[in-house]
Every structure is written in C-alpha cells, then in structure tokens.
PDB file with one MODEL, atoms N, CA, C and O in Angstrom:
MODEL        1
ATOM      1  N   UNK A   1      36.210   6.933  61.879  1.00  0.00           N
ATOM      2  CA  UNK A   1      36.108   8.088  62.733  1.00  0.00           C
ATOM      3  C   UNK A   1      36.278   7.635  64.176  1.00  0.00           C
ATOM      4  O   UNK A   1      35.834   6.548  64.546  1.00  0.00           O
ATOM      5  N   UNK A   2      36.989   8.554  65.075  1.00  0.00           N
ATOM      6  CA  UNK A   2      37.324   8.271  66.334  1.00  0.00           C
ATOM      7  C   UNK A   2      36.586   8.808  66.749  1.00  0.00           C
ATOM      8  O   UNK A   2      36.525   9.895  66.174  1.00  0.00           O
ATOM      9  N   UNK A   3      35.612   8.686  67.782  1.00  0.00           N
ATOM     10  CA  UNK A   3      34.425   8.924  68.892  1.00  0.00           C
ATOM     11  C   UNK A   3      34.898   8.958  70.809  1.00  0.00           C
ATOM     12  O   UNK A   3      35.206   8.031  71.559  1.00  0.00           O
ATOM     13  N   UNK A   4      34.774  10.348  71.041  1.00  0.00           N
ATOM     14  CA  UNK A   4      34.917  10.278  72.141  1.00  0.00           C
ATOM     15  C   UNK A   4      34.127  10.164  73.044  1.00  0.00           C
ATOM     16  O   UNK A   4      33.401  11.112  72.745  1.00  0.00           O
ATOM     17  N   UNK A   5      33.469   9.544  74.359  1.00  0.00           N
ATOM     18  CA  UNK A   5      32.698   9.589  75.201  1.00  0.00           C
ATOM     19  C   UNK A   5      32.967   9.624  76.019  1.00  0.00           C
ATOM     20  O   UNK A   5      33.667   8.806  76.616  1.00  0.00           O
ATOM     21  N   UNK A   6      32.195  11.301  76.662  1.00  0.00           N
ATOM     22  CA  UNK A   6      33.003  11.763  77.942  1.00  0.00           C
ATOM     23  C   UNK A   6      32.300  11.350  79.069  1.00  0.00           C
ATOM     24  O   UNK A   6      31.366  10.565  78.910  1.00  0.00           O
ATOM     25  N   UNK A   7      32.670  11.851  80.474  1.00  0.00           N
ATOM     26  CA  UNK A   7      31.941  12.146  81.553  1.00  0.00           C
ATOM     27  C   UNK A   7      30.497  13.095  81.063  1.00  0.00           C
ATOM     28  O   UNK A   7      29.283  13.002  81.241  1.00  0.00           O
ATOM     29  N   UNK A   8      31.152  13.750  80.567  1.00  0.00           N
ATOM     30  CA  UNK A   8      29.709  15.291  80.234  1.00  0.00           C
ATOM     31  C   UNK A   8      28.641  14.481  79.571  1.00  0.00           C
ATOM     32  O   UNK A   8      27.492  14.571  80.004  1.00  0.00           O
ATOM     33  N   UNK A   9      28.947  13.599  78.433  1.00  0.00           N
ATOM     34  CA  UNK A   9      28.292  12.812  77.581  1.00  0.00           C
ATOM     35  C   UNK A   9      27.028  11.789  78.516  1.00  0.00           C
ATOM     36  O   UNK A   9      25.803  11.849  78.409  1.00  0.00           O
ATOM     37  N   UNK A  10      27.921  10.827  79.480  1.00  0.00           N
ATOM     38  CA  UNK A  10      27.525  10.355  80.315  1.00  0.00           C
ATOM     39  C   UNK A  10      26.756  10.951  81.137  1.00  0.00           C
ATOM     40  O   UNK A  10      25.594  10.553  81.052  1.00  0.00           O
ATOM     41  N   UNK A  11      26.986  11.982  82.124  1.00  0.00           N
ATOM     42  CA  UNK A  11      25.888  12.732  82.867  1.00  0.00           C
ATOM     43  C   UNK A  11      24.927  13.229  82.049  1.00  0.00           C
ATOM     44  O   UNK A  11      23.927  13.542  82.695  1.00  0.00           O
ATOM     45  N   UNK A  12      24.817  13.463  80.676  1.00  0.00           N
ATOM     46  CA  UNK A  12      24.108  14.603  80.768  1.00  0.00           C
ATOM     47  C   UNK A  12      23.268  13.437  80.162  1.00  0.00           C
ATOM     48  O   UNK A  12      22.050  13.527  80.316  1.00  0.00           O
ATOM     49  N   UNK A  13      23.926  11.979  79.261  1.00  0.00           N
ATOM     50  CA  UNK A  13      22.794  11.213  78.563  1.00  0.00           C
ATOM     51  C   UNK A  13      21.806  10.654  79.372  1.00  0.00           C
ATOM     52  O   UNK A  13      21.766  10.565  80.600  1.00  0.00           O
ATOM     53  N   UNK A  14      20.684  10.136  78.165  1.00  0.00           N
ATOM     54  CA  UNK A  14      19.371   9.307  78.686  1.00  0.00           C
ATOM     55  C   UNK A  14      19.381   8.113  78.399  1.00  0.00           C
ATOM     56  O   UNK A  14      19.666   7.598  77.318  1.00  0.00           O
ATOM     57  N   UNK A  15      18.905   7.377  79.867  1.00  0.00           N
ATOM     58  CA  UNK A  15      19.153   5.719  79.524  1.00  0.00           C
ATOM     59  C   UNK A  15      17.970   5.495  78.669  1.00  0.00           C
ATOM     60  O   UNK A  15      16.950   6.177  78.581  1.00  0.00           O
ATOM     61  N   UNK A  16      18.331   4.310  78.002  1.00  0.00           N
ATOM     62  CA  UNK A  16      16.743   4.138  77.244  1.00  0.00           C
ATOM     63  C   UNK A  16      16.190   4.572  76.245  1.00  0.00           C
ATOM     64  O   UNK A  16      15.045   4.288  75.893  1.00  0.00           O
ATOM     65  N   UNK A  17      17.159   5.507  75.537  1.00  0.00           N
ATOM     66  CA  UNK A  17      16.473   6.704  74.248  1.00  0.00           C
ATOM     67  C   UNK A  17      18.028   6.862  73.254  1.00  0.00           C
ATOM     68  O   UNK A  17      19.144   7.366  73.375  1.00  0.00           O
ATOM     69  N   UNK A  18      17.407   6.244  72.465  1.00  0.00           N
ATOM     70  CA  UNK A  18      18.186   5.861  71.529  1.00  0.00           C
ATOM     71  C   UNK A  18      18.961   7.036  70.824  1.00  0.00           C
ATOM     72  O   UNK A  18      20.037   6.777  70.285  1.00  0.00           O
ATOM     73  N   UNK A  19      18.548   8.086  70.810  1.00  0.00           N
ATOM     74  CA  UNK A  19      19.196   9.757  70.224  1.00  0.00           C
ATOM     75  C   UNK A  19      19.711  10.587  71.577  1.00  0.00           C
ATOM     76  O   UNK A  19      20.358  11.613  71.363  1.00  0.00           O
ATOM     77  N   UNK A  20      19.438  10.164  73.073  1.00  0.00           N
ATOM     78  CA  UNK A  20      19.800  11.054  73.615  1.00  0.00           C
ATOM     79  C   UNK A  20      21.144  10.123  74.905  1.00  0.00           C
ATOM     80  O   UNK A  20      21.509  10.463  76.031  1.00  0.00           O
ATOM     81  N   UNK A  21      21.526   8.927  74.052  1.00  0.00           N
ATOM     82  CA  UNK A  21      22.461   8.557  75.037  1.00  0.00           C
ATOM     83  C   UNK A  21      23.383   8.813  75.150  1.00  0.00           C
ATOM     84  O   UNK A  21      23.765   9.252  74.065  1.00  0.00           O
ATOM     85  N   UNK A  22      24.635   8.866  76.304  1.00  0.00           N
ATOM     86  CA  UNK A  22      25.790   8.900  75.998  1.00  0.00           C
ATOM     87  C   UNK A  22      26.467   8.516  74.410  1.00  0.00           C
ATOM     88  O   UNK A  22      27.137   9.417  73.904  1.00  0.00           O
ATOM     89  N   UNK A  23      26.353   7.566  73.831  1.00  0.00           N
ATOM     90  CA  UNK A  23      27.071   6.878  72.548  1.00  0.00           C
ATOM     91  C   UNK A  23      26.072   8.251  71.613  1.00  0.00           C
ATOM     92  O   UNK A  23      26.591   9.211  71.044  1.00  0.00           O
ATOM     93  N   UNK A  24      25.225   8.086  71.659  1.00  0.00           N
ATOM     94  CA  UNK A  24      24.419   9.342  70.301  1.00  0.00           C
ATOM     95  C   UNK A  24      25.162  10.446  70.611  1.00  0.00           C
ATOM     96  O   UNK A  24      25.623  10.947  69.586  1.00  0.00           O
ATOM     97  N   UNK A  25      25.501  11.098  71.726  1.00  0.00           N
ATOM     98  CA  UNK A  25      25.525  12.576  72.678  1.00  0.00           C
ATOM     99  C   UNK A  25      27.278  12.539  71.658  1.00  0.00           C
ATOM    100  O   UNK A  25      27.445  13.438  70.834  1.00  0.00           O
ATOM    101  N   UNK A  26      27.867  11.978  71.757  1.00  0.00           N
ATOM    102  CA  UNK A  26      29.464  11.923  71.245  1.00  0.00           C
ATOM    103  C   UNK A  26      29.431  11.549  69.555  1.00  0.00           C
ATOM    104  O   UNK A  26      30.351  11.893  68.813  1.00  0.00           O
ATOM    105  N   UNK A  27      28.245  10.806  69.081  1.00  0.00           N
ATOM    106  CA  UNK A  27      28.515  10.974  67.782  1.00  0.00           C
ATOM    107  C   UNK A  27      28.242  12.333  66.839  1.00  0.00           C
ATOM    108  O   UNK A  27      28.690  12.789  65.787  1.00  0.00           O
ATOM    109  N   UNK A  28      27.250  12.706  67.829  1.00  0.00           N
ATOM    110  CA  UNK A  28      26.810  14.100  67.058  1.00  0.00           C
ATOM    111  C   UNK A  28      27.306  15.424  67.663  1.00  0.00           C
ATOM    112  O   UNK A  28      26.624  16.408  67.376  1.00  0.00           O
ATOM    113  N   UNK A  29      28.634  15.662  68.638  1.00  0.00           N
ATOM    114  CA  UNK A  29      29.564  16.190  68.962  1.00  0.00           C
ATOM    115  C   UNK A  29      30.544  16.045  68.009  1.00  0.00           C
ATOM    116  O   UNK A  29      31.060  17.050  67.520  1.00  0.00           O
ATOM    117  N   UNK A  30      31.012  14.479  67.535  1.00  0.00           N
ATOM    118  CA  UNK A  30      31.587  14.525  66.617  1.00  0.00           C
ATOM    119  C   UNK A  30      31.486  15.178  65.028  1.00  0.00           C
ATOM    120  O   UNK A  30      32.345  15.231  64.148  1.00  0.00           O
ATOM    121  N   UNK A  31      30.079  15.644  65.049  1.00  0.00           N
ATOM    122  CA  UNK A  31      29.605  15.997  63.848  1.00  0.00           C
ATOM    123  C   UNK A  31      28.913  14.982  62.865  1.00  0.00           C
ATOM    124  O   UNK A  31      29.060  15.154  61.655  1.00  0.00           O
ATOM    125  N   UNK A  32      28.133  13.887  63.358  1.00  0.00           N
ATOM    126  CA  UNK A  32      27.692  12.619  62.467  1.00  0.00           C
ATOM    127  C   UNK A  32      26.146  13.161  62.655  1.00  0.00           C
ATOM    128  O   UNK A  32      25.636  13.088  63.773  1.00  0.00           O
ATOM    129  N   UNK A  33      25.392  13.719  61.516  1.00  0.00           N
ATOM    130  CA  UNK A  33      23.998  13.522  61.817  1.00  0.00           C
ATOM    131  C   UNK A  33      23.278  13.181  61.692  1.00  0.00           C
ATOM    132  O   UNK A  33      23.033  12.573  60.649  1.00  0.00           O
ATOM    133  N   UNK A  34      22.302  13.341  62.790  1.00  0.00           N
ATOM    134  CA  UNK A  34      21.362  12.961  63.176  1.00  0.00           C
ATOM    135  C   UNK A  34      21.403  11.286  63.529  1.00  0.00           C
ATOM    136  O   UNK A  34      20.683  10.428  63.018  1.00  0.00           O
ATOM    137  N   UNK A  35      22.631  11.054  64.718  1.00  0.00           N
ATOM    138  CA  UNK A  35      22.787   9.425  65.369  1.00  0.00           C
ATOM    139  C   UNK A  35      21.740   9.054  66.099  1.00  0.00           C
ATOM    140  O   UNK A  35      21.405   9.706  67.087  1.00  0.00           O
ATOM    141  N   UNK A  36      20.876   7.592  65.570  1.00  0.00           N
ATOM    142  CA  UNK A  36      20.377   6.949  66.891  1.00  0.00           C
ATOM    143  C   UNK A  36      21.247   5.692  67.235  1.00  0.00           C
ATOM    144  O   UNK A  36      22.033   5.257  66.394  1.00  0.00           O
ATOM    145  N   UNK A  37      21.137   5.210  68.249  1.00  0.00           N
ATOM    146  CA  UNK A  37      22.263   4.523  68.443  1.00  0.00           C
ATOM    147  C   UNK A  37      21.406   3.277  69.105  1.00  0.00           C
ATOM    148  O   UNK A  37      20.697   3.544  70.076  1.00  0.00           O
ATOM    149  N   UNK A  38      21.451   1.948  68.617  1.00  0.00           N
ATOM    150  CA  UNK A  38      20.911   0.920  69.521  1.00  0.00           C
ATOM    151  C   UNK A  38      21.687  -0.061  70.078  1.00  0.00           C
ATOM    152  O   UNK A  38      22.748   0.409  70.487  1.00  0.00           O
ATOM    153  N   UNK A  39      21.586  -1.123  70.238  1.00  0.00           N
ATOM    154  CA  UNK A  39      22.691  -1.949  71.138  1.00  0.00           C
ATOM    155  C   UNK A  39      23.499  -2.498  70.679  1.00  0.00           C
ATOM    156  O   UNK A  39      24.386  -2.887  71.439  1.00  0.00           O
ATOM    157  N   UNK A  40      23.661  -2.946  68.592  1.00  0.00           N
ATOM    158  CA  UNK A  40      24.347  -3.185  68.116  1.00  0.00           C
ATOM    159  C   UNK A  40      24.838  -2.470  67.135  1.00  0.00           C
ATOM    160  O   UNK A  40      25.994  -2.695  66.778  1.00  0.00           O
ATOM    161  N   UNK A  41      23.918  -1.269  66.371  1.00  0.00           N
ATOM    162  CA  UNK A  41      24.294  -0.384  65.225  1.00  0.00           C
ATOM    163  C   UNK A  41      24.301   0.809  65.380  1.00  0.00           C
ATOM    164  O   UNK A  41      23.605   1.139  66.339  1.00  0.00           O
ATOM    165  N   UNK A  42      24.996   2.000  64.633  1.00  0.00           N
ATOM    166  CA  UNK A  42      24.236   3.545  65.006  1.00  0.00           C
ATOM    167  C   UNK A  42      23.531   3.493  63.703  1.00  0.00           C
ATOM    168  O   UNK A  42      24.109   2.739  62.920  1.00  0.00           O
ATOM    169  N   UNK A  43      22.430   4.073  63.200  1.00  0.00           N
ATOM    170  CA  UNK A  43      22.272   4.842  62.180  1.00  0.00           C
ATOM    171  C   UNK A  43      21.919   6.180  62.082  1.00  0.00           C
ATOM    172  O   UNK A  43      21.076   6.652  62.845  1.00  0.00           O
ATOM    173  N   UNK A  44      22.493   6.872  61.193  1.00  0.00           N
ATOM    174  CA  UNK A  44      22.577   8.359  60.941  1.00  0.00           C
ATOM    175  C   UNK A  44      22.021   8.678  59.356  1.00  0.00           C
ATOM    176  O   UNK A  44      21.866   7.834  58.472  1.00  0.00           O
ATOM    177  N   UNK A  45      21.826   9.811  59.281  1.00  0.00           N
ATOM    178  CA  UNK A  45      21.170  10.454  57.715  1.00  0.00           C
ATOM    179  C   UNK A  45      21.065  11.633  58.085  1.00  0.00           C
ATOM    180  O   UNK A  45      21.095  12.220  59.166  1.00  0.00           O
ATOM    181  N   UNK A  46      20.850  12.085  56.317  1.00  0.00           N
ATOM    182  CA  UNK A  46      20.744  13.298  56.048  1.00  0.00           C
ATOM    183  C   UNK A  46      19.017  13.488  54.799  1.00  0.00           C
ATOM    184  O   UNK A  46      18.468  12.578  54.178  1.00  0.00           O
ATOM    185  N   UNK A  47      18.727  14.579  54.832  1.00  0.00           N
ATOM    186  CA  UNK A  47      17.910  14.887  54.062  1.00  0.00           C
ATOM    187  C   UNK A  47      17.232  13.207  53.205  1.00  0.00           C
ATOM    188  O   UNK A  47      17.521  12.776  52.089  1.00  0.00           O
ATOM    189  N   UNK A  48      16.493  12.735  54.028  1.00  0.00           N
ATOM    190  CA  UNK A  48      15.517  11.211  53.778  1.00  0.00           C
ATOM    191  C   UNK A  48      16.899  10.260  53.668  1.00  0.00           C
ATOM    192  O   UNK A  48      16.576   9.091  53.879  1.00  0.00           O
ATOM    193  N   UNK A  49      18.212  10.384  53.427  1.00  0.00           N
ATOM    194  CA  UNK A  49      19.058   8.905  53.322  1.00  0.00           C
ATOM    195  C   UNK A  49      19.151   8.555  54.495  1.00  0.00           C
ATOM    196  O   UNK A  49      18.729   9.149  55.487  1.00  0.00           O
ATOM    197  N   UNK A  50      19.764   7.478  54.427  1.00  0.00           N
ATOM    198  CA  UNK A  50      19.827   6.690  56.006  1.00  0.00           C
ATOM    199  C   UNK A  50      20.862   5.604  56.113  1.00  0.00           C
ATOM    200  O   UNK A  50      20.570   4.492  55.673  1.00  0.00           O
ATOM    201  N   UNK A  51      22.011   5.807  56.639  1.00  0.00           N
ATOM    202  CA  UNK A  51      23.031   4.805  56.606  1.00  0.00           C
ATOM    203  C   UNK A  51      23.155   4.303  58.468  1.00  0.00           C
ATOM    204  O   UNK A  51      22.695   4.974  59.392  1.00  0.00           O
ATOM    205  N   UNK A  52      23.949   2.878  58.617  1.00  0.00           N
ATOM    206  CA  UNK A  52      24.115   2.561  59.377  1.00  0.00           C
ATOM    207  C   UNK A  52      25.492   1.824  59.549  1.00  0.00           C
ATOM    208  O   UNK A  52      26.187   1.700  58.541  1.00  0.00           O
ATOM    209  N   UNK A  53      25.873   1.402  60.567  1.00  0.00           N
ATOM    210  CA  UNK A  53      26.952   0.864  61.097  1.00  0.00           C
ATOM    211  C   UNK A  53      27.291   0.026  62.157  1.00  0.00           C
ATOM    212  O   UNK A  53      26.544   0.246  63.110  1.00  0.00           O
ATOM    213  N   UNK A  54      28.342  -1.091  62.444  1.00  0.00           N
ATOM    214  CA  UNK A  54      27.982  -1.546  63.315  1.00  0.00           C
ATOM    215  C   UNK A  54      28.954  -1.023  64.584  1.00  0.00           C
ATOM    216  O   UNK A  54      30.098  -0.576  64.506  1.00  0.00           O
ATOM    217  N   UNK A  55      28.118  -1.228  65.789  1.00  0.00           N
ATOM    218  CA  UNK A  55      29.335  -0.803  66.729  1.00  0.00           C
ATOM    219  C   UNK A  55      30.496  -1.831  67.242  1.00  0.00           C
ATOM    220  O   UNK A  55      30.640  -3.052  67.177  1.00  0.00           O
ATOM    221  N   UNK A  56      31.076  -1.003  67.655  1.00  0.00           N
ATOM    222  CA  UNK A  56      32.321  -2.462  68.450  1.00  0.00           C
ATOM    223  C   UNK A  56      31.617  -2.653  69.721  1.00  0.00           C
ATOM    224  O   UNK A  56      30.986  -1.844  70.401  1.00  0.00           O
ATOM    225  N   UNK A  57      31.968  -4.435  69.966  1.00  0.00           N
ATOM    226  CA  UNK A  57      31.709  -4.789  71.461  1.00  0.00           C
ATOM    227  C   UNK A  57      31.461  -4.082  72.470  1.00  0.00           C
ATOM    228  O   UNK A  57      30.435  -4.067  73.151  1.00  0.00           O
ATOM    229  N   UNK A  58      32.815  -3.221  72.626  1.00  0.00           N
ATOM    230  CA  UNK A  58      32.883  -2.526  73.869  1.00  0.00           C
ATOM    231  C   UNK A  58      31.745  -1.230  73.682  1.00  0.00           C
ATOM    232  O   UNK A  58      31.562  -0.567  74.703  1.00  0.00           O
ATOM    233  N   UNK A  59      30.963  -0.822  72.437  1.00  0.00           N
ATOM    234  CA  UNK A  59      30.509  -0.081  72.832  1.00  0.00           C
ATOM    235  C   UNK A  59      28.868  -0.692  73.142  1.00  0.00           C
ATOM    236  O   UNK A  59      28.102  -0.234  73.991  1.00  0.00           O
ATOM    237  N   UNK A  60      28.703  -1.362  72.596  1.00  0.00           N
ATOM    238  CA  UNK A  60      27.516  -2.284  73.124  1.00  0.00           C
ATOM    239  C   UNK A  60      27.126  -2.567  74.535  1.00  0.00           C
ATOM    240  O   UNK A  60      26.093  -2.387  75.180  1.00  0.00           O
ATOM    241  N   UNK A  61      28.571  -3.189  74.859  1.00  0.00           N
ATOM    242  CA  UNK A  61      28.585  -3.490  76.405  1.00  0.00           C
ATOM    243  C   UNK A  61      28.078  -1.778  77.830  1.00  0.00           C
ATOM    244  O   UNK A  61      27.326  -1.776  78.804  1.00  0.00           O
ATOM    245  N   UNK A  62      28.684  -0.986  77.399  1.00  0.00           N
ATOM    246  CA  UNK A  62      28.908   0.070  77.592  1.00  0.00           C
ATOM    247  C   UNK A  62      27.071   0.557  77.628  1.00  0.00           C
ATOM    248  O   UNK A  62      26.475   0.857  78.662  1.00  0.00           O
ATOM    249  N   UNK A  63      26.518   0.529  76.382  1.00  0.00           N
ATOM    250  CA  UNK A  63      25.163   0.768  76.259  1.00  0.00           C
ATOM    251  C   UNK A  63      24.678   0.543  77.585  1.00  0.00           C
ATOM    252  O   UNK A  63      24.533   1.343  78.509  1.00  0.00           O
ATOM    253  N   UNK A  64      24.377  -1.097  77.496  1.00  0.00           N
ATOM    254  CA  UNK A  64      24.258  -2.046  78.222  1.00  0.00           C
ATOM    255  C   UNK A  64      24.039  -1.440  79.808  1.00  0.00           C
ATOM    256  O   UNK A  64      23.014  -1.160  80.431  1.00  0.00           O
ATOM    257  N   UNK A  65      25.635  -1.366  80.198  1.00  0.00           N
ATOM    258  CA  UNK A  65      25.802  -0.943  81.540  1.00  0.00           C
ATOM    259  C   UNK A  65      25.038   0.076  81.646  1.00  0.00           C
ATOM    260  O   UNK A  65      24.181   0.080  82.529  1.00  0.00           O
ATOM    261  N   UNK A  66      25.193   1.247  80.700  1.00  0.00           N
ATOM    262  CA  UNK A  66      24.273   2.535  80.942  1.00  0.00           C
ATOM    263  C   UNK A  66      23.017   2.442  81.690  1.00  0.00           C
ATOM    264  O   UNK A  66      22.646   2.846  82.792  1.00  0.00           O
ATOM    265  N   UNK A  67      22.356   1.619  80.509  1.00  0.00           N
ATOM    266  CA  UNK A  67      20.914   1.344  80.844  1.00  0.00           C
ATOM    267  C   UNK A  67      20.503   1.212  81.701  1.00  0.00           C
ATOM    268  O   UNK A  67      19.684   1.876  82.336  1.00  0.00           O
ATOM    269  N   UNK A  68      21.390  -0.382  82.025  1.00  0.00           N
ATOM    270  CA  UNK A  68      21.298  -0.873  83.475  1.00  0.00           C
ATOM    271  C   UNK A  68      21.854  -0.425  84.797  1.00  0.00           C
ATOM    272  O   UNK A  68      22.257  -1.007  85.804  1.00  0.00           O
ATOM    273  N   UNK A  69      21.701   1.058  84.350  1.00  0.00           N
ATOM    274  CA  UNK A  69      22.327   1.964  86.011  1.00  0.00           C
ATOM    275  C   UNK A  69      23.978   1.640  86.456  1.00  0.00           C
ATOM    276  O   UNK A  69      24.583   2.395  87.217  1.00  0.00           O
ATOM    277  N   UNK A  70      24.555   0.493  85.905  1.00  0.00           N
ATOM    278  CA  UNK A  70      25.852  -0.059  85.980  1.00  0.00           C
ATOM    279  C   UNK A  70      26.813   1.305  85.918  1.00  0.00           C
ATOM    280  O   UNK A  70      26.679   2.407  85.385  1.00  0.00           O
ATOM    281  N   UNK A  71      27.852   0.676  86.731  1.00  0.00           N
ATOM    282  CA  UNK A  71      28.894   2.393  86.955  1.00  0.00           C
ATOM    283  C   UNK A  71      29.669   2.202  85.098  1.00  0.00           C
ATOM    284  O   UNK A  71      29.979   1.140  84.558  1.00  0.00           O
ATOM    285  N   UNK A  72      29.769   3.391  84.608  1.00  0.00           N
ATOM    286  CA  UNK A  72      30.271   3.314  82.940  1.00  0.00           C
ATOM    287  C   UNK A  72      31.238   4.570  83.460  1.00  0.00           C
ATOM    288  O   UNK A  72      30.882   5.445  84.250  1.00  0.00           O
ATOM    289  N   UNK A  73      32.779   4.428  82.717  1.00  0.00           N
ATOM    290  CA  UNK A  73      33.746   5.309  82.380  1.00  0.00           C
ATOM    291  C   UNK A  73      34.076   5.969  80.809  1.00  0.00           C
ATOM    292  O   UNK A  73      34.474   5.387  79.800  1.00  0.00           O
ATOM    293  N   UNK A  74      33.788   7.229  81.001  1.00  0.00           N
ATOM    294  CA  UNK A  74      34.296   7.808  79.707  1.00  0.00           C
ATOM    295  C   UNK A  74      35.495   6.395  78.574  1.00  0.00           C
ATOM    296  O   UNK A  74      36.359   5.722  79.136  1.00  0.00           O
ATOM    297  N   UNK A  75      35.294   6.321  77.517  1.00  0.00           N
ATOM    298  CA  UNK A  75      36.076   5.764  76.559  1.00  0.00           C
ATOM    299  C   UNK A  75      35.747   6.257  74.638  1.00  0.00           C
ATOM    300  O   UNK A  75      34.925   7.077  74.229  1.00  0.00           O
ATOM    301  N   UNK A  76      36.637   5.481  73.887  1.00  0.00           N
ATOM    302  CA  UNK A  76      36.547   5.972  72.680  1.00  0.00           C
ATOM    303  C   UNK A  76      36.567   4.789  71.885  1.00  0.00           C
ATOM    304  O   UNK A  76      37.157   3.776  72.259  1.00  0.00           O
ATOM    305  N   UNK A  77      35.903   4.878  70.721  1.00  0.00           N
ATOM    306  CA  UNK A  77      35.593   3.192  69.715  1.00  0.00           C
ATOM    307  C   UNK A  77      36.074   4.398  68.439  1.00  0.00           C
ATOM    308  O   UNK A  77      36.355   5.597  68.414  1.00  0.00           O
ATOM    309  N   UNK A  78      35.982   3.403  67.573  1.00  0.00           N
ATOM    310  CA  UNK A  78      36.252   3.629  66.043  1.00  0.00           C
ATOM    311  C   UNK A  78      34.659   3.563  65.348  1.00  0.00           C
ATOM    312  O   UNK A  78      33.960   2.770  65.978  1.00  0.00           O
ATOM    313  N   UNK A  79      34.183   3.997  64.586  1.00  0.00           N
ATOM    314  CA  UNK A  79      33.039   3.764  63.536  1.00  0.00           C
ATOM    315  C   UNK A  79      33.166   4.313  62.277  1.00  0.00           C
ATOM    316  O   UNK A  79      33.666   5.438  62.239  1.00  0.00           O
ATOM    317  N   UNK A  80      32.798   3.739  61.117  1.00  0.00           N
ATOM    318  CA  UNK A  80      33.312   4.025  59.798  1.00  0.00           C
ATOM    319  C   UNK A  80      31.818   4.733  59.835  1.00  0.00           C
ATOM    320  O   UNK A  80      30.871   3.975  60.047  1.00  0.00           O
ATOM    321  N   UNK A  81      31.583   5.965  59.665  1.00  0.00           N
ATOM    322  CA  UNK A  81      30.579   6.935  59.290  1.00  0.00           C
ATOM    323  C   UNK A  81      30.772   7.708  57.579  1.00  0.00           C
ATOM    324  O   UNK A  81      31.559   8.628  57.354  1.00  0.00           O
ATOM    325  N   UNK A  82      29.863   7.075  56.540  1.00  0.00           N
ATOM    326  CA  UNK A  82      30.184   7.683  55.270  1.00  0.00           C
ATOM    327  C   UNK A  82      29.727   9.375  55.412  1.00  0.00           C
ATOM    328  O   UNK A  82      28.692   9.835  55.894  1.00  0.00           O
ATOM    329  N   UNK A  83      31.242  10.303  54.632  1.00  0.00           N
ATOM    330  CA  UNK A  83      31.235  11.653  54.589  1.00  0.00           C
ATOM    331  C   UNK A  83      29.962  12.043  54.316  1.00  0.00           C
ATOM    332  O   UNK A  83      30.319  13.007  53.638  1.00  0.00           O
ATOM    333  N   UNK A  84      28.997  12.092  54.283  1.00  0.00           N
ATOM    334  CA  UNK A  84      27.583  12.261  53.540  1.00  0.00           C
ATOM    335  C   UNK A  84      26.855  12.589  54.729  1.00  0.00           C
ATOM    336  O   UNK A  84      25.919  13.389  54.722  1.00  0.00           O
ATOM    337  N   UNK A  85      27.398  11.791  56.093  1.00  0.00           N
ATOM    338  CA  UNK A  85      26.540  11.868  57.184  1.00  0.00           C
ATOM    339  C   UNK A  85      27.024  12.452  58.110  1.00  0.00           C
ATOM    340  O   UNK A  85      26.569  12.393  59.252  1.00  0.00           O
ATOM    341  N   UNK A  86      28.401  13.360  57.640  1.00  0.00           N
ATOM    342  CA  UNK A  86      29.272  13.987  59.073  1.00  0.00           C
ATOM    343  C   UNK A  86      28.985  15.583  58.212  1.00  0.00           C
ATOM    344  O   UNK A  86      29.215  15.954  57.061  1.00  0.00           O
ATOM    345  N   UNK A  87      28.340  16.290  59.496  1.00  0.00           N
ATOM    346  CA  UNK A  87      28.638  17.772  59.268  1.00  0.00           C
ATOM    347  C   UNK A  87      30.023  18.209  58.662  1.00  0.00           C
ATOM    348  O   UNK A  87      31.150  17.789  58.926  1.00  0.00           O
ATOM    349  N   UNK A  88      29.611  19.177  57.769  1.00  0.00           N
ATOM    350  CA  UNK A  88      31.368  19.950  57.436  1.00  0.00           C
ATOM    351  C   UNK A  88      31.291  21.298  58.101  1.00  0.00           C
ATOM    352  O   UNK A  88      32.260  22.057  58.073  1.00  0.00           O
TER     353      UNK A  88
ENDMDL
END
C-alpha cells in the first residue's frame, strides 16, 4: 500500500503520540485501522487481532525529525498492510 503524508497530516499531527502522528494521521486516511505507529513498526487491528509491519528508513527518520521539532516535508513510503486491517 502507498501512503501519503501531507502538509495537513503534518500540521494537524502530535509529536510524541503514537496514534495521532503525522505517519498514523495518513495511514488511517488511507483506510488501515486503527494505526499506531512507533519509530520502527506500525501496528494496526481489527476486532482483538493485531498485525504489524515494518517501516522504511525514510519513514523512521521522518518520525524522528517530527518529534524533534526538525523542519519535515510531506512524502510517501510503501507498507504491506494485510486486507483484514484496511477499511473497505
């Protein structure tokens, strides 16, 4: 799945909170639910399951900068999210 992360994503996310960051704010735009997202994996579920994934570099790094007040630009990563955990 292709993941976009916008400006909107960015302003509107929270540094520090793992469901309300930029990277969570775009997976669950994308329709993946219920993303928390930490510095190396997202995990998402549905009704008690719980799958996870790992992120790419760049989106780690990206975290990273967030957190750390660092200036971050809208971009897009890949994540293999099983159908089970993406809204239809």
């Amino acid at each position: 799945m292709r993941v976009e992360v916008t400006e909107e994503d960015i302003r509107r996310g929270k540094r520090n909170t793992c469901t309300r960051c930029p990277v969570a704010r775009a997976l669950r735009r994308s329709g993946v639910i219920s993303p928390s997202v930490y510095h190396s994996r997202a995990i998402f579920g549905r009704n008690g399951q719980w799958w996870g994934g790992d992120l790419p570099q760049k989106v780690t790094d990206f975290i990273c900068a967030f957190d750390d007040r660092e200036p971050v630009k809208p971009f897009s990563f890949v994540i293999s999210v099983p159908a089970k955990a993406v809204r239809r």
